[in-house]
ZADO-1210 file (C-alpha; in nm, 4 decimals, padded with zeros to 6 digits):
<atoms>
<atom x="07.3339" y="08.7945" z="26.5057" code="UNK" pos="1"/>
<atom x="07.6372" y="08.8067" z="26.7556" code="UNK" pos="2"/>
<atom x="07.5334" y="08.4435" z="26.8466" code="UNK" pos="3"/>
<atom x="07.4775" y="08.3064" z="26.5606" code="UNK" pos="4"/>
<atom x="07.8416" y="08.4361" z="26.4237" code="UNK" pos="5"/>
<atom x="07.9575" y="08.2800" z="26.7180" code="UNK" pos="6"/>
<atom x="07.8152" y="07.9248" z="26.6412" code="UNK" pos="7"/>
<atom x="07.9330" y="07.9751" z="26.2840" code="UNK" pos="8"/>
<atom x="08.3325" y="08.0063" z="26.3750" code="UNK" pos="9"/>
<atom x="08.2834" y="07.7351" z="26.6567" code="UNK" pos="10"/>
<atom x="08.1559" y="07.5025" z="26.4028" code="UNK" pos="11"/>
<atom x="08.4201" y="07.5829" z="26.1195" code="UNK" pos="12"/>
<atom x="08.6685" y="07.5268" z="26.4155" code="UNK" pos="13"/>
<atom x="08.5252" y="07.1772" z="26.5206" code="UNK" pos="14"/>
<atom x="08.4806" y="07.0730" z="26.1653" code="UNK" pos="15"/>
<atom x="08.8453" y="07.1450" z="26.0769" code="UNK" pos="16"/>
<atom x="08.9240" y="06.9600" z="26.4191" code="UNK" pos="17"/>
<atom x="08.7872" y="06.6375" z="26.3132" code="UNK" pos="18"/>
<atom x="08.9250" y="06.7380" z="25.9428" code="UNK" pos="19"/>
<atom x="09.2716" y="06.6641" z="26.1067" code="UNK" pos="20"/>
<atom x="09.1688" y="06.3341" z="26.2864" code="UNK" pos="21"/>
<atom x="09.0181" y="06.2517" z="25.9458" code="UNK" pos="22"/>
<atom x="09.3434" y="06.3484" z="25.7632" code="UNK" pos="23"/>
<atom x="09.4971" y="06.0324" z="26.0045" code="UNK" pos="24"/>
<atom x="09.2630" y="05.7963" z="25.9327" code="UNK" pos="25"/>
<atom x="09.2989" y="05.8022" z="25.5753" code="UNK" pos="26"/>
<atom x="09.6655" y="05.7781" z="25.6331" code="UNK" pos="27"/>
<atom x="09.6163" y="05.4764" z="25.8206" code="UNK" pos="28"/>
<atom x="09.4023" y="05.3261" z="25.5222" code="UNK" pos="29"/>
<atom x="09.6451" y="05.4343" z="25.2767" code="UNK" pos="30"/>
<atom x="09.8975" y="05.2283" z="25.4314" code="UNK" pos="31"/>
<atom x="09.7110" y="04.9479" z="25.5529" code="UNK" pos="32"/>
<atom x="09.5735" y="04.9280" z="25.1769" code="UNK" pos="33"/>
<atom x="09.9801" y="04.9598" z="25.0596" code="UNK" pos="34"/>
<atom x="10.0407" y="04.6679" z="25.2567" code="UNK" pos="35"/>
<atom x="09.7777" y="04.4536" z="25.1492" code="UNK" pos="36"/>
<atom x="09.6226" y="04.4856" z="25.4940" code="UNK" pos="37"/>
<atom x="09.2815" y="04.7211" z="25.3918" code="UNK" pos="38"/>
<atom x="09.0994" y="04.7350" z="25.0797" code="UNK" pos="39"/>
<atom x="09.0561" y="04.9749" z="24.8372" code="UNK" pos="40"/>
<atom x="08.7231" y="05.0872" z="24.9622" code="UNK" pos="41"/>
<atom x="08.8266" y="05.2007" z="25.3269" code="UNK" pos="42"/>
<atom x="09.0641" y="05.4504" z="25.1245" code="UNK" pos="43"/>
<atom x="08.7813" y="05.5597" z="24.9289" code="UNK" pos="44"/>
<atom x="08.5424" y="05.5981" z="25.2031" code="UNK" pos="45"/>
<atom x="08.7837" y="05.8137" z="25.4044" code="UNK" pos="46"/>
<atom x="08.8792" y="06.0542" z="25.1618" code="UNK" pos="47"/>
<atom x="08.4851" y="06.0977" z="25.0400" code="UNK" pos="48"/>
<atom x="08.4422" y="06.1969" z="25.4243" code="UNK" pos="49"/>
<atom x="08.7255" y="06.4032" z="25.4125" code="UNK" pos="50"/>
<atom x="08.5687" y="06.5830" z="25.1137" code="UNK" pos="51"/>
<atom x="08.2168" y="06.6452" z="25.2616" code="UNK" pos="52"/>
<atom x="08.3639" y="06.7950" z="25.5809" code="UNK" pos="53"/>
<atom x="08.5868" y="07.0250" z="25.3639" code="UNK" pos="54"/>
<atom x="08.2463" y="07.1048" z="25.1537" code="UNK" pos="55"/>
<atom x="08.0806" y="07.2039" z="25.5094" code="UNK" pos="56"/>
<atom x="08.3877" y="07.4005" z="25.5755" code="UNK" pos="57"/>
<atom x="08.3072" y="07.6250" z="25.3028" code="UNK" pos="58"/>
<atom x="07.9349" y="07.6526" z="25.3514" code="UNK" pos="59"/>
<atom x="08.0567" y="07.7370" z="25.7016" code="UNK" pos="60"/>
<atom x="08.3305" y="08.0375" z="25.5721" code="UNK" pos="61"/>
<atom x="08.0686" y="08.1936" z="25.3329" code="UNK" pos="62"/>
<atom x="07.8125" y="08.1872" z="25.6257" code="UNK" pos="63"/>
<atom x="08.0633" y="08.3881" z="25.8816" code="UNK" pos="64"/>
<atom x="08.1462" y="08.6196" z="25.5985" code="UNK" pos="65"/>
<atom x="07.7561" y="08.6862" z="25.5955" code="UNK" pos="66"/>
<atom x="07.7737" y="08.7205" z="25.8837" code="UNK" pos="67"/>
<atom x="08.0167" y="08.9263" z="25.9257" code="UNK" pos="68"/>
<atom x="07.8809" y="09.1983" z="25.6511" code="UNK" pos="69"/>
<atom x="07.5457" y="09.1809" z="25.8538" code="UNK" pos="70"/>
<atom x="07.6877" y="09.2965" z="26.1762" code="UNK" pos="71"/>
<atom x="07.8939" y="09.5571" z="25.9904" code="UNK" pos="72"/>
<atom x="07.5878" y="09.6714" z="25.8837" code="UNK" pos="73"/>
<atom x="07.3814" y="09.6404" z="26.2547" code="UNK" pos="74"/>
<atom x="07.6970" y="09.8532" z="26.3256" code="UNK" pos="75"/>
<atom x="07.7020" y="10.1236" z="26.0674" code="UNK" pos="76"/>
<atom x="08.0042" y="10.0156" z="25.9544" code="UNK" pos="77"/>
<atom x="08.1640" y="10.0457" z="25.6367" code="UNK" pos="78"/>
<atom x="08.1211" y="09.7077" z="25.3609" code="UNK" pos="79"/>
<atom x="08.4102" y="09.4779" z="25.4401" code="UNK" pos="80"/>
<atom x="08.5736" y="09.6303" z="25.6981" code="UNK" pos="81"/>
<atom x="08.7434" y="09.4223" z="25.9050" code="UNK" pos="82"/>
<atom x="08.5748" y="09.2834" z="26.2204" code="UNK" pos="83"/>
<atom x="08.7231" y="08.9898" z="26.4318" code="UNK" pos="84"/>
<atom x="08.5728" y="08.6518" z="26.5042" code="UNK" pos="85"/>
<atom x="08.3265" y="08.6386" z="26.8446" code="UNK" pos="86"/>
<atom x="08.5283" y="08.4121" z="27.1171" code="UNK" pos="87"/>
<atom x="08.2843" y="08.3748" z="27.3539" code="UNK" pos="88"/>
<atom x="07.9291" y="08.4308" z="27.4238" code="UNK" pos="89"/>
<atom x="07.7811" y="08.6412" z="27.7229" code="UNK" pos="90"/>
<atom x="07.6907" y="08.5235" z="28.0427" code="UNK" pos="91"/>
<atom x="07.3739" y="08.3545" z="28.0713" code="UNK" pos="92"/>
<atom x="07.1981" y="08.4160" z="28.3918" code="UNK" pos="93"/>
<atom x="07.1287" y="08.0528" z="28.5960" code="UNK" pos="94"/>
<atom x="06.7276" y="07.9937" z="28.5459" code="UNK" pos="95"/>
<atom x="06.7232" y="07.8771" z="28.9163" code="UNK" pos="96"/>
<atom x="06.8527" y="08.2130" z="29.0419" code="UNK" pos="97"/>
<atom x="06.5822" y="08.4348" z="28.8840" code="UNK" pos="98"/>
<atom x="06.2612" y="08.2291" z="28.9230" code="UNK" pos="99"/>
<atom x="05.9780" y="08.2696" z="28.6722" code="UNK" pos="100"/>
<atom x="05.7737" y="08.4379" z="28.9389" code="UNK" pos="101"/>
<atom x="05.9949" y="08.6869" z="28.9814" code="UNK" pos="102"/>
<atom x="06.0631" y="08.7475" z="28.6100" code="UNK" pos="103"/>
<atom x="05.6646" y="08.7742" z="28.5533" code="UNK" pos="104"/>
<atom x="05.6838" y="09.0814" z="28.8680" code="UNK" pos="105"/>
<atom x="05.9457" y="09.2626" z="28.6530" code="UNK" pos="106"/>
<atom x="05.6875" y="09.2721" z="28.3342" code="UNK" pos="107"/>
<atom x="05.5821" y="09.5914" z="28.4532" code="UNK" pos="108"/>
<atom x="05.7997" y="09.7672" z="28.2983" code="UNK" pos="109"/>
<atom x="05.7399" y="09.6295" z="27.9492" code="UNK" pos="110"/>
<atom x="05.6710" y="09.9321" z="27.7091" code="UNK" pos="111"/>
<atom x="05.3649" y="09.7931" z="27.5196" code="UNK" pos="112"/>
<atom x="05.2076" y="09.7419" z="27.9041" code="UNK" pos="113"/>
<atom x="05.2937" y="10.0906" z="27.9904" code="UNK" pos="114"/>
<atom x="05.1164" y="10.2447" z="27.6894" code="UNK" pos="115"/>
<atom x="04.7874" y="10.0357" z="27.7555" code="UNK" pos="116"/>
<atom x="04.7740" y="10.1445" z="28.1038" code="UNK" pos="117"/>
<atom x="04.8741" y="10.4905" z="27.9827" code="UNK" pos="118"/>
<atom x="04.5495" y="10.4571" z="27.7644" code="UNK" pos="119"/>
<atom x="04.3305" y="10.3125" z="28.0663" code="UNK" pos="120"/>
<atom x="04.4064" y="10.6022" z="28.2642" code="UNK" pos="121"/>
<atom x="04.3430" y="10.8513" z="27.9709" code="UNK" pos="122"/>
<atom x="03.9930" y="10.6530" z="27.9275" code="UNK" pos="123"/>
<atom x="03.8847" y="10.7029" z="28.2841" code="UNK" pos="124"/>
<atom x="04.0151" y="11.0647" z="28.3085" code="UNK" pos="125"/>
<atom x="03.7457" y="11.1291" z="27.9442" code="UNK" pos="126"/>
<atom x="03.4569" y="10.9367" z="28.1248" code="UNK" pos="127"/>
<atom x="03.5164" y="11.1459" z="28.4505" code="UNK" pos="128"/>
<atom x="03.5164" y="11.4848" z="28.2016" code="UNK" pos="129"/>
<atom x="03.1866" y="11.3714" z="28.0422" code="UNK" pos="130"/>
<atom x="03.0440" y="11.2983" z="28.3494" code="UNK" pos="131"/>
<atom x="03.1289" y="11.6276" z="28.5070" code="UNK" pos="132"/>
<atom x="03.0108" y="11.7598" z="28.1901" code="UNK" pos="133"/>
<atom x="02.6364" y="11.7680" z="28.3044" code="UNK" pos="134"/>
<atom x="02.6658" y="11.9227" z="28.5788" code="UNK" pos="135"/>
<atom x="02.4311" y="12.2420" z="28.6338" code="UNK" pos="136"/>
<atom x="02.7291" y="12.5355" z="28.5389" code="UNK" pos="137"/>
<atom x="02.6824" y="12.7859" z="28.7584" code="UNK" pos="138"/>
<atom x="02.8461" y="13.1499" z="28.6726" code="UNK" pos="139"/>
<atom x="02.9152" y="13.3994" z="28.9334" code="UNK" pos="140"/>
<atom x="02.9525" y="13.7855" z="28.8282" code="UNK" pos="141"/>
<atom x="03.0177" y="14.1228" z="29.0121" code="UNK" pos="142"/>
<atom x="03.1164" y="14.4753" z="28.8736" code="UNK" pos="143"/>
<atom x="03.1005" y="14.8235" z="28.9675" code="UNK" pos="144"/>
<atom x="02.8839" y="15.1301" z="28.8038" code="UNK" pos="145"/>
<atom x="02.9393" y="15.4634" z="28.7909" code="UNK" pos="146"/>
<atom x="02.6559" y="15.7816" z="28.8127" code="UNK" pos="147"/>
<atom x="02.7313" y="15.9922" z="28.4847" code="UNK" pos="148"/>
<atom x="02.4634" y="16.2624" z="28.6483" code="UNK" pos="149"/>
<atom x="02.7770" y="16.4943" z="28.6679" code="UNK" pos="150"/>
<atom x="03.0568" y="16.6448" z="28.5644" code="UNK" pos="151"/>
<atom x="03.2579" y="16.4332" z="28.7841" code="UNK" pos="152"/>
<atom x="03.2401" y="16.0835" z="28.7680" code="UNK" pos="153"/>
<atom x="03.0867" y="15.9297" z="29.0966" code="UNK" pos="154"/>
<atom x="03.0857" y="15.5658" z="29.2787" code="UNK" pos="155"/>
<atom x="02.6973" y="15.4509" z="29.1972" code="UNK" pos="156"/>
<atom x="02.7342" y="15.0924" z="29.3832" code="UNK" pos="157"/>
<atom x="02.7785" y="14.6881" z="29.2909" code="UNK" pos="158"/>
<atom x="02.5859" y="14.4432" z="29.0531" code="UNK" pos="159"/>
<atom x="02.6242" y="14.1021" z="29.0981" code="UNK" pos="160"/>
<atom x="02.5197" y="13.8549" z="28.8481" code="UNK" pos="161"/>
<atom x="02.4109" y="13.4953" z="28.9444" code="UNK" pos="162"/>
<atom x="02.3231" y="13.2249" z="28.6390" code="UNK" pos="163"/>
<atom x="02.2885" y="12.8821" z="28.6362" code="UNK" pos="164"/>
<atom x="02.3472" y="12.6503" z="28.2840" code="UNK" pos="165"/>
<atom x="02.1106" y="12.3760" z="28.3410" code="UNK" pos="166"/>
<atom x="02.1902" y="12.0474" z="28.0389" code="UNK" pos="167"/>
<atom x="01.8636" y="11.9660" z="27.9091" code="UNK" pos="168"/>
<atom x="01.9458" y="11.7338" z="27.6445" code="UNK" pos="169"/>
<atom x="01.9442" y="11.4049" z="27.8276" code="UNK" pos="170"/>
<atom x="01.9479" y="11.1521" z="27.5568" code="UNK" pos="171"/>
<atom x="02.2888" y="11.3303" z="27.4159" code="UNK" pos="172"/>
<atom x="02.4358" y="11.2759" z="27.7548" code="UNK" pos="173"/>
<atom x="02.3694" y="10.9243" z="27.7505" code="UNK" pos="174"/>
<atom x="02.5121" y="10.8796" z="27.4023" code="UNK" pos="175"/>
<atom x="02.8136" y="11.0632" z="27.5518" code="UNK" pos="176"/>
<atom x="02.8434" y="10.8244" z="27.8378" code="UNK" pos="177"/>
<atom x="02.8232" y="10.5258" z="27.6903" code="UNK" pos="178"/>
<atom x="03.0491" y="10.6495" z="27.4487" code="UNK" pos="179"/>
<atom x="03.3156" y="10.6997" z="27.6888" code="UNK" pos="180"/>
<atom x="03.2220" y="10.4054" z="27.9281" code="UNK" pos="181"/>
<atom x="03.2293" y="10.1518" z="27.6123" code="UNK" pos="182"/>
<atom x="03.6141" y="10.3516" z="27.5304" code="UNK" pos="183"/>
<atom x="03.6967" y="10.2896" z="27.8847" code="UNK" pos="184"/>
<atom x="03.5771" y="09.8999" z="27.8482" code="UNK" pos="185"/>
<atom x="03.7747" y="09.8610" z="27.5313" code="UNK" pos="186"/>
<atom x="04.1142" y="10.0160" z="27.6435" code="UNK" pos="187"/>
<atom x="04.0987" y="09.7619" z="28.0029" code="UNK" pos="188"/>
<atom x="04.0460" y="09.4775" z="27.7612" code="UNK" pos="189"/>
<atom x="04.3231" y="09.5594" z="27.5464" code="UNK" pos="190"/>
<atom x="04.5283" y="09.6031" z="27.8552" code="UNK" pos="191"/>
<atom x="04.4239" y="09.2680" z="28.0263" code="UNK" pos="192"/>
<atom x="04.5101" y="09.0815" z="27.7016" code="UNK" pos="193"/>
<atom x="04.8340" y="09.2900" z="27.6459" code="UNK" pos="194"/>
<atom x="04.8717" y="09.1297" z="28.0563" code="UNK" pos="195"/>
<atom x="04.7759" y="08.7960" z="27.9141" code="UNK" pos="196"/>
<atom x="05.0019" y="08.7644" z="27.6356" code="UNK" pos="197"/>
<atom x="05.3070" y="08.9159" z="27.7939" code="UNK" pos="198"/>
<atom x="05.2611" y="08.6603" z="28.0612" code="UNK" pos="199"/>
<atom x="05.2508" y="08.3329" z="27.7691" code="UNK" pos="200"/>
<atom x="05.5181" y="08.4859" z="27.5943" code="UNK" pos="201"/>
<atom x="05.7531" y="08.5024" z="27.9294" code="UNK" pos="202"/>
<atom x="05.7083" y="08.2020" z="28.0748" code="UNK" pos="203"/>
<atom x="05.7480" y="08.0268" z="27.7338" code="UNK" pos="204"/>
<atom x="06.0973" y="08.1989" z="27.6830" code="UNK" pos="205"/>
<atom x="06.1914" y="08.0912" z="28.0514" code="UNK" pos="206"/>
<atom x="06.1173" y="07.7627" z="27.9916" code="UNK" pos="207"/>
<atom x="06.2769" y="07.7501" z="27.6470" code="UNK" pos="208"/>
<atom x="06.5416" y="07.9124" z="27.8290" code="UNK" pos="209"/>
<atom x="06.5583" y="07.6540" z="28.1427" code="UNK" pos="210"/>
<atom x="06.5283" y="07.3694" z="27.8921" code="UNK" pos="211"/>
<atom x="06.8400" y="07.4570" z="27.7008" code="UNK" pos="212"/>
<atom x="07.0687" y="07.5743" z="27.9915" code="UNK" pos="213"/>
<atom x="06.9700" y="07.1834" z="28.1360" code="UNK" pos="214"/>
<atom x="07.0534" y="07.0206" z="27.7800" code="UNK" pos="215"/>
<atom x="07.3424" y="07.1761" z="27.7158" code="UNK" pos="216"/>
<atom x="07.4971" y="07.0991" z="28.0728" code="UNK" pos="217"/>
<atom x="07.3541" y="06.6937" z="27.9854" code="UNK" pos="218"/>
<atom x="07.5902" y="06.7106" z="27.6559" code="UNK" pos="219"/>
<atom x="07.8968" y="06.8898" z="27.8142" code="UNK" pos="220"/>
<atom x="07.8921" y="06.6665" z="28.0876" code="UNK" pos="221"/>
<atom x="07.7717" y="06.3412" z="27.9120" code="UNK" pos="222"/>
<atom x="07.6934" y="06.3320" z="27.5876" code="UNK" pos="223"/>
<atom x="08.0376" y="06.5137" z="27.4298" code="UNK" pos="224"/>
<atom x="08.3204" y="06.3019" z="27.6574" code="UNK" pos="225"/>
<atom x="08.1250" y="05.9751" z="27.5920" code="UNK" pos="226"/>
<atom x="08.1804" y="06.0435" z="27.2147" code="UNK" pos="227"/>
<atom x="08.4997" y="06.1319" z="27.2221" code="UNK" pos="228"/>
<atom x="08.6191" y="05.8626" z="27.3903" code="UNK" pos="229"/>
<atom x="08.4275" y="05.6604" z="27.1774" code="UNK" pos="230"/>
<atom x="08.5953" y="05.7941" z="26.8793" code="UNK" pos="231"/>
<atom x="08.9069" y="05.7254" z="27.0179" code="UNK" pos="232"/>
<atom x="08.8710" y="05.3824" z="27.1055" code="UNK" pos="233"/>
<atom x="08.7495" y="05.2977" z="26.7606" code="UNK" pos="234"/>
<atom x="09.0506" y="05.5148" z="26.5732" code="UNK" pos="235"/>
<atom x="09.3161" y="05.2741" z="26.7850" code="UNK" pos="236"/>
<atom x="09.0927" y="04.9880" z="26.6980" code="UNK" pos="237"/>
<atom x="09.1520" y="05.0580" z="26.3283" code="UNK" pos="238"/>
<atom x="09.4607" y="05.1040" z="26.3581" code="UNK" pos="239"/>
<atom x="09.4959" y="04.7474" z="26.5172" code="UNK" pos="240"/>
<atom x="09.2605" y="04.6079" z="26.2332" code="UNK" pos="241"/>
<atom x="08.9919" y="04.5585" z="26.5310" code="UNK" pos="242"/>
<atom x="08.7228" y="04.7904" z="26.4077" code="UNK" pos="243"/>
<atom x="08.6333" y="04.8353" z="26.0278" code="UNK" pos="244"/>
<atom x="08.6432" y="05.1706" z="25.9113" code="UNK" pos="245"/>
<atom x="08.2227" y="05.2641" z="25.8933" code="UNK" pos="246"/>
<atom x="08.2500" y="05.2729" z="26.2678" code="UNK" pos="247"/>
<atom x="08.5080" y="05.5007" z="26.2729" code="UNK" pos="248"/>
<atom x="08.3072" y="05.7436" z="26.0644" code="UNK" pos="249"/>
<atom x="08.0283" y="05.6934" z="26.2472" code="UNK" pos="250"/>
<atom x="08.1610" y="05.7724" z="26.5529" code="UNK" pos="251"/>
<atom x="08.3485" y="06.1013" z="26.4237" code="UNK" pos="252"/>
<atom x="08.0286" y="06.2114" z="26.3009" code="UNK" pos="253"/>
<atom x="07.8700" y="06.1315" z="26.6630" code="UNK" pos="254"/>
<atom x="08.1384" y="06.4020" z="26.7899" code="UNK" pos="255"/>
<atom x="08.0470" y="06.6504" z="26.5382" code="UNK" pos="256"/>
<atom x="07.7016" y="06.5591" z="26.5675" code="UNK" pos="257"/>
<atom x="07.6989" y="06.6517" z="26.9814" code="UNK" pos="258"/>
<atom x="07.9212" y="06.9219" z="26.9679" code="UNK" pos="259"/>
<atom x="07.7209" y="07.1163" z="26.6985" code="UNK" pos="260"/>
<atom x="07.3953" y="07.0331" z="26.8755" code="UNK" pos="261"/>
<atom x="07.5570" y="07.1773" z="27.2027" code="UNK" pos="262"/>
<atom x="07.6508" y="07.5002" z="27.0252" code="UNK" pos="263"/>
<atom x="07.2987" y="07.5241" z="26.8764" code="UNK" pos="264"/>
<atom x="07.1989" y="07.5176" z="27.2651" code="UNK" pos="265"/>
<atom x="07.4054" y="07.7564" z="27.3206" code="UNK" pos="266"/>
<atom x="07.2907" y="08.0343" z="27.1009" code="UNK" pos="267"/>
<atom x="06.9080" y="07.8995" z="27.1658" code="UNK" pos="268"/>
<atom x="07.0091" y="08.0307" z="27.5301" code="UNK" pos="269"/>
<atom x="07.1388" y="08.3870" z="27.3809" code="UNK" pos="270"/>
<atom x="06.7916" y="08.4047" z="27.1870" code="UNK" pos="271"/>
<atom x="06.5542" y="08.3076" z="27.4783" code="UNK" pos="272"/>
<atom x="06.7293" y="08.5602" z="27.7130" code="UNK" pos="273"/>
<atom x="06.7308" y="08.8774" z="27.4524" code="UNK" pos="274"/>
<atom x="06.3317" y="08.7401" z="27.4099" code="UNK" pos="275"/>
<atom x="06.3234" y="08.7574" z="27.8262" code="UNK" pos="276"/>
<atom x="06.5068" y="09.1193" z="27.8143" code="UNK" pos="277"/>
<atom x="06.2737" y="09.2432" z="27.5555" code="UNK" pos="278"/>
<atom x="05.9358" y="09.1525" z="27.7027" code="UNK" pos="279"/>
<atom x="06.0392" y="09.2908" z="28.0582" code="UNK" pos="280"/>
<atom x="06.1842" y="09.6019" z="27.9263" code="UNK" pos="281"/>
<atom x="06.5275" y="09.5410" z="28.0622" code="UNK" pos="282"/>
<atom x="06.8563" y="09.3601" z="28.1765" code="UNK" pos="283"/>
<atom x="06.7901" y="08.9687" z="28.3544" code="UNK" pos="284"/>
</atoms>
């Protein structure tokens, strides 16, 4: 939720960003159209651009209120009070410094895998108990009597007592074992496909993970200074009646277009590493 109230106020902040740059564009069509030098429809066009971007704007402002109220209440907070705007995200940790090998070693200490092998062990411990079960029970006894010949009380000597419990009912203890053998079976399956999954589901959040981190760095590094400079070389165009006003728009919506995309990366990183965090049962 932090994340994605992140990308929300990043995105209201880029969109009011290329609001501005908008705002001088139409100024420059307004006066070229004063002067005879535009037409009418470059006017038009700008301001209906300027419009939609303001419409996002407000999609944007009643999403970041959402969100807002929903981390209130994640927080226990009361409605509406007031909670400021996240400025950055957390550190990601580099996929090349924690390998996926050694991510997989640390799913031992995933909960759900600790309470199937909790289960295996109870399993054997039951099949060792019925096993030991049928063993012959033997019961050892000694006491001392008394002669009551007398008056007095007097020492009359020992009795020991010897028996042996021999289990006779063979086809019970069968039932009994398989019972506990098929229990045992059952849990290590469960166990082994608990294994299974948790090893899918990790190595499918690293590698959504890896692929972000890598296509995010591509459009920081790339994608985002291309466009702008491609924006600005077709505003001064306009300005100098060198490029008609479509490509302008089209290359202000390239910017927002790879900026946005590169936020979206951004929280796609935040989700794969709480999904990473949660399936090892700790902190990457």
């Amino acid at each position: 939720m932090f994340a994605r109230a992140y990308a929300t106020v990043a995105t209201i902040g880029l969109t009011r960003e290329l609001l501005r740059s908008l705002d001088a564009i139409a100024a420059v069509a307004q006066s070229r159209y004063a002067q005879g030098q535009g037409n009418q429809q470059d006017a038009i066009s700008a301001e209906s651009e300027k419009g939609r971007l303001q419409i996002d704007i407000e999609r944007l402002e009643a999403e970041r209120w959402t969100a807002r109220a929903r981390l209130n209440a994640l927080l226990n907070r009361p409605a509406g009070a007031p909670l400021a705007d996240p400025e950055v995200l957390p550190p990601v940790p580099d996929t090349e410094a924690m390998p996926l090998v050694a991510v997989l070693e640390r799913a031992a200490a995933n909960p759900r895998l600790g309470a199937e092998r909790a289960e295996v062990t109870a399993s054997q411990r039951s099949a060792e108990l019925v096993r030991r079960s049928w063993y012959p029970d033997v019961t050892v006894g000694l006491s001392v009597f008394d002669e009551d010949g007398s008056s007095d009380r007097q020492f009359g000597g020992y009795e020991a007592m010897v028996s042996v419990d021999i289990p006779l009912q063979w086809g019970l203890r069968h039932a009994r074992e398989r019972n506990a053998a098929a229990k045992l079976a059952a849990s290590r399956a469960r166990r082994e496909s608990t294994e299974a999954d948790l090893r899918g589901d990790i190595e499918e959040a690293w590698w959504s993970l890896h692929a972000a981190r890598r296509s995010e760095a591509i459009l920081r590094r790339i994608n985002i200074p291309q466009a702008s400079v491609m924006l600005r070389s077709t505003l001064a165009g306009y300005e100098l009646a060198r490029v008609d006003l479509p490509s302008v728009l089209l290359a202000e919506q390239g910017v927002r277009r790879t900026e946005v995309e590169r936020i979206n990366l951004l929280v796609e990183q935040q989700m794969r590493l709480a999904d990473l965090e949660r399936l090892i049962g700790g902190e990457l």
